[in-house]
ROZALO-769865 format. One line per field, with one value per residue: x, y, z of N, C-alpha, C in turn; residue in three letters. Coordinates in Angstrom, 1 decimal. Example, Ala and Ser with C-alpha at 12.3 -4.5 7.8 and 13.67 -1.06 7.14 Angstrom:
% residues 2
n.px = [13.2	12.8] .
n.py = [-5.7	-2.2] .
n.pz = [7.8	7.1] .
ca.px = [12.3	13.7] .
ca.py = [-4.5	-1.1] .
ca.pz = [7.8	7.1] .
c.px = [13.2	12.9] .
c.py = [-3.3	0.0] .
c.pz = [7.8	7.9] .
aa = [ala	ser] .
% end
This chain:
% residues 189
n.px = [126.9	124.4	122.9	122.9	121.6	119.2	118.0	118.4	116.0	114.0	114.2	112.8	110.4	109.0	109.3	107.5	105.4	104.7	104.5	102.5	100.0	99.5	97.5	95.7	93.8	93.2	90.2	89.4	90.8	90.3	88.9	90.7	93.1	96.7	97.9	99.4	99.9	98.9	97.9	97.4	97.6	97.9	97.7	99.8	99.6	101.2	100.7	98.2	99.6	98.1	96.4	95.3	93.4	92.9	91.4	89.4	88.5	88.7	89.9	92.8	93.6	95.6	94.0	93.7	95.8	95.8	95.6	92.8	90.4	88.5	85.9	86.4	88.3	90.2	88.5	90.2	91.6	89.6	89.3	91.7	92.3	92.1	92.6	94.5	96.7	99.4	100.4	101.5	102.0	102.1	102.5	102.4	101.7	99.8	100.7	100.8	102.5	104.5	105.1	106.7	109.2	107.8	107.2	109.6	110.9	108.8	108.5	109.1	107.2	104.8	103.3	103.8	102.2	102.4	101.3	99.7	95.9	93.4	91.0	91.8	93.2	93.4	94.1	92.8	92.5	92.1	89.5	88.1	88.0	86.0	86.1	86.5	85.7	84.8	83.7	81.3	81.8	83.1	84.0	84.6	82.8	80.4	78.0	77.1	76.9	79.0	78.7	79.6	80.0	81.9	82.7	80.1	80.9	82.1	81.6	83.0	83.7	81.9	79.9	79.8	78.7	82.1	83.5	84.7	85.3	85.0	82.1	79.5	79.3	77.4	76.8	79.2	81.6	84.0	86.9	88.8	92.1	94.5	97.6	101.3	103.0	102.3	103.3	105.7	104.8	105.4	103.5	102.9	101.1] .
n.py = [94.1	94.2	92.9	94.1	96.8	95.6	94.7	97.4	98.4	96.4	96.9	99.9	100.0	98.1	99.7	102.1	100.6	100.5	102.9	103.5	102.4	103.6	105.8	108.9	110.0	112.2	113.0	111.1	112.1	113.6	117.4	117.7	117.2	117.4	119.7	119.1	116.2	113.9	111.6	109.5	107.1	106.6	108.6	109.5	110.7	112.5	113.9	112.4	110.4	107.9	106.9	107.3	105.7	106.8	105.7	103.9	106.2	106.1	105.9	104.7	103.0	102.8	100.7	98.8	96.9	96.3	97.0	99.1	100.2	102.9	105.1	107.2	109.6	108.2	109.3	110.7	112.7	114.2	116.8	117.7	119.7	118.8	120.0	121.4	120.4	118.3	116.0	113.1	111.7	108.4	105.6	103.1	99.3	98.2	100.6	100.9	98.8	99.9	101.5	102.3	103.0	105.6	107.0	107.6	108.6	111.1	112.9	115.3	117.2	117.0	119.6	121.1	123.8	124.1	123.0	123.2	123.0	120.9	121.9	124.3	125.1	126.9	126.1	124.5	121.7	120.3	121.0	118.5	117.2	116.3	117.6	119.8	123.3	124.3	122.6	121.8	123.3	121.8	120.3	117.7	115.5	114.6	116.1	115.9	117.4	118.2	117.0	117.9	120.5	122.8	121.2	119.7	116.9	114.3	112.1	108.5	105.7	103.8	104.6	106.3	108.7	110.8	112.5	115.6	117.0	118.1	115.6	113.9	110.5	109.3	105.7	104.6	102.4	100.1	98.0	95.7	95.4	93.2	92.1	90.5	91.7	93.2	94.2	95.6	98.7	101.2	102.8	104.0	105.1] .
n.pz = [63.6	62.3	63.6	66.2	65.2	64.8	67.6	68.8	67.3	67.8	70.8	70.5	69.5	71.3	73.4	72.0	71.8	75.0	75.7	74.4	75.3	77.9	78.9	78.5	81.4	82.7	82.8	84.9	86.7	90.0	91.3	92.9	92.6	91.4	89.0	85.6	84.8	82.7	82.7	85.5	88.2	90.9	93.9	95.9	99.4	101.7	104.0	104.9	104.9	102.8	100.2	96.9	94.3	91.3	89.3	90.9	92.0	94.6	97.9	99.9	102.7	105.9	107.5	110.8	110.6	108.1	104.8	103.0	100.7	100.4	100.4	101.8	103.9	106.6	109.8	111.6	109.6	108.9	108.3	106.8	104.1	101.0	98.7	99.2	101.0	99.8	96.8	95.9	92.6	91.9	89.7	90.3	90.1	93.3	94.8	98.1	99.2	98.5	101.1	103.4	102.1	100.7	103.2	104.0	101.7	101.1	103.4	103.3	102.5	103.7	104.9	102.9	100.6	97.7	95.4	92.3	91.7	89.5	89.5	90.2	87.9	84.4	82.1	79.2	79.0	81.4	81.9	81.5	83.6	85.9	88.3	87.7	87.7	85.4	83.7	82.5	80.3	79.0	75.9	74.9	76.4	75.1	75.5	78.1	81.4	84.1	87.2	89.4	91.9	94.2	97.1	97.2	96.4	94.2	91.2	91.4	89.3	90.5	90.9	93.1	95.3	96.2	98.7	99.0	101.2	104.4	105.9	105.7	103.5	100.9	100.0	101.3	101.2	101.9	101.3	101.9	100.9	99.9	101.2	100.9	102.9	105.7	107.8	107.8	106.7	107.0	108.6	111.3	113.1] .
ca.px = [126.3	123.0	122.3	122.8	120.6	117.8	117.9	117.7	114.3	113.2	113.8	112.0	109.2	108.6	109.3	106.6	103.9	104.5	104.2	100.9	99.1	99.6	96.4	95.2	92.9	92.3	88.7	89.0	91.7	89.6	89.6	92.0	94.7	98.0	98.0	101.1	99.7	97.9	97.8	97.6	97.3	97.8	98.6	100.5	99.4	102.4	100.3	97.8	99.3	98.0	96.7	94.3	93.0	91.9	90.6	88.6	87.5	88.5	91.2	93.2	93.9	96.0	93.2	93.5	97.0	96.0	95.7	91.3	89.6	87.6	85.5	86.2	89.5	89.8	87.8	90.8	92.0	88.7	89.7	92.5	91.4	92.5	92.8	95.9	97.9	100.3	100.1	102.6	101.2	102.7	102.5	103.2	100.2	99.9	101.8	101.5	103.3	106.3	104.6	108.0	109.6	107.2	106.9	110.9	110.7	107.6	107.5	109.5	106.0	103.6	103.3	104.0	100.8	102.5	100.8	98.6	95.4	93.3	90.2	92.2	94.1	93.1	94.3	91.6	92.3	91.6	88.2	87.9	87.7	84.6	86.3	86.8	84.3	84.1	83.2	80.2	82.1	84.1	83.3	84.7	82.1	79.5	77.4	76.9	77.3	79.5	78.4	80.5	80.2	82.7	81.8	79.6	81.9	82.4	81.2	83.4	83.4	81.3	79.1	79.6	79.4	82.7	83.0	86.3	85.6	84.5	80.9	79.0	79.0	76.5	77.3	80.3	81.7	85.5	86.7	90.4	93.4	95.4	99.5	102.1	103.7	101.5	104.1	107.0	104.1	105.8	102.5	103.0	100.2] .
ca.py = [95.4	93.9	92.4	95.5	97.6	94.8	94.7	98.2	98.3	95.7	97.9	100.8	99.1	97.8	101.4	102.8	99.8	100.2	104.6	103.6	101.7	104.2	106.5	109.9	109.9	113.8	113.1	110.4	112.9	114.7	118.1	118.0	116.2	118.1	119.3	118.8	115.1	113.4	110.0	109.6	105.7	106.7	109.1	109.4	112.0	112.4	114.3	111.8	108.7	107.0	106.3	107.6	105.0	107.3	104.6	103.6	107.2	105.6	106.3	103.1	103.8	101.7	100.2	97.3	96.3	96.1	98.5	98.9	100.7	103.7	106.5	108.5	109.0	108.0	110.6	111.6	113.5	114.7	118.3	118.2	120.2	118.0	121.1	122.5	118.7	117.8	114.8	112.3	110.7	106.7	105.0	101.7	98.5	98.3	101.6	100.8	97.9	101.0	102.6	102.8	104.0	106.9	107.3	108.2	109.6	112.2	113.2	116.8	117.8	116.7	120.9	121.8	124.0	125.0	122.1	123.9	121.3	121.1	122.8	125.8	125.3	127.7	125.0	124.1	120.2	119.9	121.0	117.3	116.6	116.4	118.5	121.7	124.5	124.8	121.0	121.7	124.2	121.0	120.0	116.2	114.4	114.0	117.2	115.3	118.2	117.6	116.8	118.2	121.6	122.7	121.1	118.4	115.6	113.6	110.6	107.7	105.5	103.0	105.8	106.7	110.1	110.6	114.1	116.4	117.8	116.7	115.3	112.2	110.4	108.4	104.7	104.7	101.3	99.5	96.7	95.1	95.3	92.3	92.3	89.9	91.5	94.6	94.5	96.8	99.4	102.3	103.5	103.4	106.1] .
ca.pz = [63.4	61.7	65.0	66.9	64.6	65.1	69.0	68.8	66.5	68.7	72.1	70.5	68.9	72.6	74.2	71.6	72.4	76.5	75.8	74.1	76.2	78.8	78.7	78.9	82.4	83.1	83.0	85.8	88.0	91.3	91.2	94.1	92.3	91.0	87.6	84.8	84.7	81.9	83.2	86.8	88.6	92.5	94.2	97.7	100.7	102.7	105.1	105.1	104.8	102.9	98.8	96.3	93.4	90.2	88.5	91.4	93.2	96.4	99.2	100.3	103.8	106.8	109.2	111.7	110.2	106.5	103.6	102.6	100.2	101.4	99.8	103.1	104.5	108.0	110.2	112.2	108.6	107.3	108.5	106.0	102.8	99.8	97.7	99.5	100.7	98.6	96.5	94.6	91.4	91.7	88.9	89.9	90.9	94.5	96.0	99.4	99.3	98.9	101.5	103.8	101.3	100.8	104.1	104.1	100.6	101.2	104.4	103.8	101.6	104.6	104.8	101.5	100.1	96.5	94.4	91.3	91.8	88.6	90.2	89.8	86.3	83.9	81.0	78.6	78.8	82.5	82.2	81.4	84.9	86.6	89.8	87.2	88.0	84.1	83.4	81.9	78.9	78.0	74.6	74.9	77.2	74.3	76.1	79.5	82.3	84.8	88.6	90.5	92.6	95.0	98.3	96.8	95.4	92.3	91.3	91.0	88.3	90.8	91.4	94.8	95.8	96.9	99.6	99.0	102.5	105.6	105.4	105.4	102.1	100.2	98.8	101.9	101.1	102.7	100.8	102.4	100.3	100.7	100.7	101.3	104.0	106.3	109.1	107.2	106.0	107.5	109.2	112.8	113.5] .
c.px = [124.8	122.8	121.8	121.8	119.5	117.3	117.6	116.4	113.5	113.0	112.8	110.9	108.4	108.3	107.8	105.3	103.6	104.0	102.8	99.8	98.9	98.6	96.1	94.1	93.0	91.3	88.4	89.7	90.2	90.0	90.8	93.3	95.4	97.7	99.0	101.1	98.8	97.4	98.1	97.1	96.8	98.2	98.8	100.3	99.7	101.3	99.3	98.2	99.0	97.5	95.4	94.2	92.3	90.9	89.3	87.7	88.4	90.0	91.7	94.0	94.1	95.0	93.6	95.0	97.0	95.5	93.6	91.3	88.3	87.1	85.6	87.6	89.2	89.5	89.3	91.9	90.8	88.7	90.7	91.6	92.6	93.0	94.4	97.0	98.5	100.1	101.2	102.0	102.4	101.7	102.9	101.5	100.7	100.7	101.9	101.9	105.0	106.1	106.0	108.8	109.1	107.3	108.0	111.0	109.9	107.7	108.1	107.7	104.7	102.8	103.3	102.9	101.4	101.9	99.7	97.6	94.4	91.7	90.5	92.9	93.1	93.0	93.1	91.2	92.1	90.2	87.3	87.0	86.5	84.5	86.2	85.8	83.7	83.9	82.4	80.2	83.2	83.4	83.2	83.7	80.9	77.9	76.7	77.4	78.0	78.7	79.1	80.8	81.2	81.9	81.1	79.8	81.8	82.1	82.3	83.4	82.5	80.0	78.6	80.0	81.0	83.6	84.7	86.2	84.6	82.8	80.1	78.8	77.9	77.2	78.8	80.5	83.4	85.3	88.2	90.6	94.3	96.8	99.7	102.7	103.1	102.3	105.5	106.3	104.9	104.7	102.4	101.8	99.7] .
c.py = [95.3	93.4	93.5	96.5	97.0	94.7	96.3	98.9	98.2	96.9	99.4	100.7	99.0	98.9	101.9	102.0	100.6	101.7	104.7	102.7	102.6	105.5	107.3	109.5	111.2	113.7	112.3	111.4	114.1	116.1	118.7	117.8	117.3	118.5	119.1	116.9	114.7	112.2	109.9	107.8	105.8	108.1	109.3	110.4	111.7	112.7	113.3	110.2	107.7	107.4	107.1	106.9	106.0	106.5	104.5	104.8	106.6	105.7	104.6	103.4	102.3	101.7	98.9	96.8	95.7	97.4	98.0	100.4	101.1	104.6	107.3	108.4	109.0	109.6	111.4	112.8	114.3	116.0	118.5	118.7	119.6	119.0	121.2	121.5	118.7	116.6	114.2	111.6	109.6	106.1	103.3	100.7	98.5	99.1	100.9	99.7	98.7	101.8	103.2	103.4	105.6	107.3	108.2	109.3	111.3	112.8	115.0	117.2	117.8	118.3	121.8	122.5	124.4	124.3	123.1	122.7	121.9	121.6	124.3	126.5	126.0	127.1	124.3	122.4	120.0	119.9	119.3	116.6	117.0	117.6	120.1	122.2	124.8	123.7	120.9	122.6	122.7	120.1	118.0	115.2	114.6	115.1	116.9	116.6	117.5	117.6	117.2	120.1	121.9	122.2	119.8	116.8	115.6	112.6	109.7	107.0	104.1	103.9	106.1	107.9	109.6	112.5	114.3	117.1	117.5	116.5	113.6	111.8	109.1	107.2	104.3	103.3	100.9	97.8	96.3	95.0	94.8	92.5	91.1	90.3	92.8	95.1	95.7	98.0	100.9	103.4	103.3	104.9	105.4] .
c.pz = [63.1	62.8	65.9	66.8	65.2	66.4	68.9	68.2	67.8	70.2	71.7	70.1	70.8	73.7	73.7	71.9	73.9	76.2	75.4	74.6	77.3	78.4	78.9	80.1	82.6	83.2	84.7	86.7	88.9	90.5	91.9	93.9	91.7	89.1	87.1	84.5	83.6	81.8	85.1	87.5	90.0	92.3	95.4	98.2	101.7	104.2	105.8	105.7	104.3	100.9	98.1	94.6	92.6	89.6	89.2	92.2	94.7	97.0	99.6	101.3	105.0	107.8	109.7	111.1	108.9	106.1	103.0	102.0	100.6	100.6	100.7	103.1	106.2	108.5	110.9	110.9	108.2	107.8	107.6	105.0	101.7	98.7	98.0	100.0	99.6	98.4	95.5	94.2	91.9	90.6	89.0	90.6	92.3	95.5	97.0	99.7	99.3	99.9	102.7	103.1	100.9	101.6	104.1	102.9	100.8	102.1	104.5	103.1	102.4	104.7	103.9	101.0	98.7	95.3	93.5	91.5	90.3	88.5	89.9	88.4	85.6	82.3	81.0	79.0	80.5	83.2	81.8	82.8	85.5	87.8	89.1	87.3	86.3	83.3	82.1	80.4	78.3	77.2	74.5	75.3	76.6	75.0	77.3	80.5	83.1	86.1	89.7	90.9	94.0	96.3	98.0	96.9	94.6	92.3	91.1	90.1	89.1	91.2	92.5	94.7	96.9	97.7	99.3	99.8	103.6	105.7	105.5	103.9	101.3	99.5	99.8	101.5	101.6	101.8	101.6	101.1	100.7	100.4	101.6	102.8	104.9	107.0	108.8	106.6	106.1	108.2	110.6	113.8	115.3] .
aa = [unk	unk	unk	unk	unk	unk	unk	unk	unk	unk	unk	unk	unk	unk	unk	unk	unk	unk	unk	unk	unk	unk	unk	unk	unk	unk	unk	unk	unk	unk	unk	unk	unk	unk	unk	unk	unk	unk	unk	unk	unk	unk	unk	unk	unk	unk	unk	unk	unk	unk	unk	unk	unk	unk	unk	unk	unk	unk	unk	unk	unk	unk	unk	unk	unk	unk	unk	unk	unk	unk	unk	unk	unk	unk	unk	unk	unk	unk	unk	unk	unk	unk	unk	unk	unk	unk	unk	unk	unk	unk	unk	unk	unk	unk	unk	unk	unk	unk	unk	unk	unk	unk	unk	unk	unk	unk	unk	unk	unk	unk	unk	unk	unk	unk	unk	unk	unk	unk	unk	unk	unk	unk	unk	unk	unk	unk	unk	unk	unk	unk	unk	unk	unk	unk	unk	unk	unk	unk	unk	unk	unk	unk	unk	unk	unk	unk	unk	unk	unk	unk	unk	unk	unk	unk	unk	unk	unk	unk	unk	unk	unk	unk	unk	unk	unk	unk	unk	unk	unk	unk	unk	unk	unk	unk	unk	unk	unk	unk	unk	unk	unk	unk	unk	unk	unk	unk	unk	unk	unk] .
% end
């Protein structure tokens, strides 16, 4: 029974470290991203295809038979409007390594427009985000305005303009993203 108790300590102890290491980011979320999130890692665009790094600002999109990091997404999307796509937050290191599985998972949402994005939230804590039209009323960011106008972009945290609609963008950079295995990607575009 005193064993029992103690294993269970231990598992919650461990539960409450992993819950706190896990971070508020609303400041780093686009304004294009979904709201109802307070932590966001990736997130997946069925319609697209392909990955969106908060951390990094940058799109991680299938070229030439690997996965690369992109401030653009490939041109044959940049007519999509990011606002109105749907998007799945992933939470895990390297999505597209599940990217067949998204592919099967996601693809009823490729059409879906009902996402709230956080551009349009009306909630105080999202004006965090650089994307929010009212950026520049949020008290947190030490009275730095934000940069970001509709149309514009946002900066990244490498500070690359990066464009939320179709446009040329300043700072464009492609780095490869390597995987173990590219050939099961589920991207057969």
């Amino acid at each position: 029974m005193i064993l029992a108790i103690a294993f269970s300590l231990i598992g919650t102890t461990a539960t409450t470290q992993a819950q706190a290491k896990l971070q508020v980011n609303i400041g780093n979320q686009p304004g294009w991203g979904p709201t109802g999130y307070d932590h966001v890692d990736f997130y997946y665009l069925p319609e697209l295809n392909c990955y969106y790094d908060v951390i990094r600002g940058q799109f991680i999109v299938f070229t030439n038979n690997t996965w690369i990091y992109s401030n653009t997404v490939p041109t044959r999307y940049r007519g999509i409007d990011l606002y109105r796509t749907y998007k799945v937050v992933v939470n895990r290191p390297r999505p597209y390594q599940y990217n067949a599985t998204h592919v099967r998972q996601y693809a009823r949402y490729k059409n879906d427009r009902t996402q709230v994005v956080i551009r349009n939230s009306k909630d105080y804590k999202y004006y965090q985000s650089a994307g929010h039209p009212n950026h520049n009323q949020w008290k947190g960011n030490n009275g730095q305005a934000g940069n970001n106008r509709q149309g514009q972009g946002y900066q990244n945290r490498n500070n690359n303009t990066v464009r939320t609609n179709p446009g040329t963008t300043r700072g464009n950079t492609q780095q490869s993203v390597r995987t173990n295995d590219n050939r099961n990607n589920g991207n057969r575009r």
